[in-house]
C-alpha positions in Angstrom: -3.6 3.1 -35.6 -5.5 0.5 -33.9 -3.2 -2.2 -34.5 -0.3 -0.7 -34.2 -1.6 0.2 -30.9 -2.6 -3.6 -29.8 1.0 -4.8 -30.7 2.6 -2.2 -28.5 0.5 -3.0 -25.5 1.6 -6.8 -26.3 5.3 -5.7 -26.8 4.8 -3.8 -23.2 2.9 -7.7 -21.8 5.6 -9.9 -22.7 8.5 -7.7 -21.8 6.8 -7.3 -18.5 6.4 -11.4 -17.9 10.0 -12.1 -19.0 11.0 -9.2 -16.4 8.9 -11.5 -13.9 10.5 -14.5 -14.7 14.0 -13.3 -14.7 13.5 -11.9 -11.2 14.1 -14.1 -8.0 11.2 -12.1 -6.0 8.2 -13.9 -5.4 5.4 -13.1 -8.1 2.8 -14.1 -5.5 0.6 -11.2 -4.1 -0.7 -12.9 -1.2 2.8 -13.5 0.5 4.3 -10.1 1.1 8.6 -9.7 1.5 10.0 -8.7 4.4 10.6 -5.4 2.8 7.2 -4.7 1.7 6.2 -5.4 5.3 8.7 -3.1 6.9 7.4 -0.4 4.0 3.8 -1.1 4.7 4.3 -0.7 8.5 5.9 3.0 7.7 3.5 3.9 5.4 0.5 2.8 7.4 1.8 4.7 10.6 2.6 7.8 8.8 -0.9 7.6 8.0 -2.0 7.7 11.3 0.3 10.5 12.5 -1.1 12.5 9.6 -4.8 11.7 10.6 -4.0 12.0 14.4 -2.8 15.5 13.3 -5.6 16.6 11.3 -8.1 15.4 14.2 -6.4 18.2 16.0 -6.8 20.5 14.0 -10.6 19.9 12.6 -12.9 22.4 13.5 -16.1 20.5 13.5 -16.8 17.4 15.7 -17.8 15.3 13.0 -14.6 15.7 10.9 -12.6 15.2 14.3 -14.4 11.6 15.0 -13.6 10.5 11.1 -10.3 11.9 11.3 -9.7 9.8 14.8 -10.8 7.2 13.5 -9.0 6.7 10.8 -6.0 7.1 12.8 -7.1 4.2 14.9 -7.8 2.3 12.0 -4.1 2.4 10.6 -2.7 1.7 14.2 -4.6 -1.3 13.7 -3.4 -2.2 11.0 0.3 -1.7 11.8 -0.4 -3.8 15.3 -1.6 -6.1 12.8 1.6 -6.4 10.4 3.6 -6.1 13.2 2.4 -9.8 14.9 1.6 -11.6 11.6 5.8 -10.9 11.1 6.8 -12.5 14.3 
């Protein structure tokens, strides 16, 4: 059971290199597509809509302060994608 195991996960790690290597997009994390930067900057400032919301909406002070400042946090972020593209 073991075994068989073992050579499935191997099947599933050398189909998933020769899918790699077939494919013309760059298999380097550290340099992100234009894509992935245009996805990133949506999901990072739906993020902060959704905790600017919930800031809102807390009831206590303390969950208002995380909630803002997570909000801040992804703004940041997105300021920050949005000059390292230009």
């Amino acid at each position: 059971m073991i075994q068989k195991l073992r050579c499935f996960l191997q099947d599933l790690k050398i189909g998933y290199t020769l899918r790699l290597e077939k494919s013309s997009v760059s298999t380097d994390p550290k340099v992100p597509l234009m894509s992935d930067n245009n996805h990133l900057v949506k999901v990072k400032t739906a993020l902060a809509e959704k905790y600017e919301r919930l800031s809102r909406n807390a009831k206590s002070v303390t969950k208002t302060r995380q909630f803002s400042y997570r909000a801040v946090r992804y703004r940041r972020q997105v300021a920050q994608l949005l000059h390292d593209s230009e």
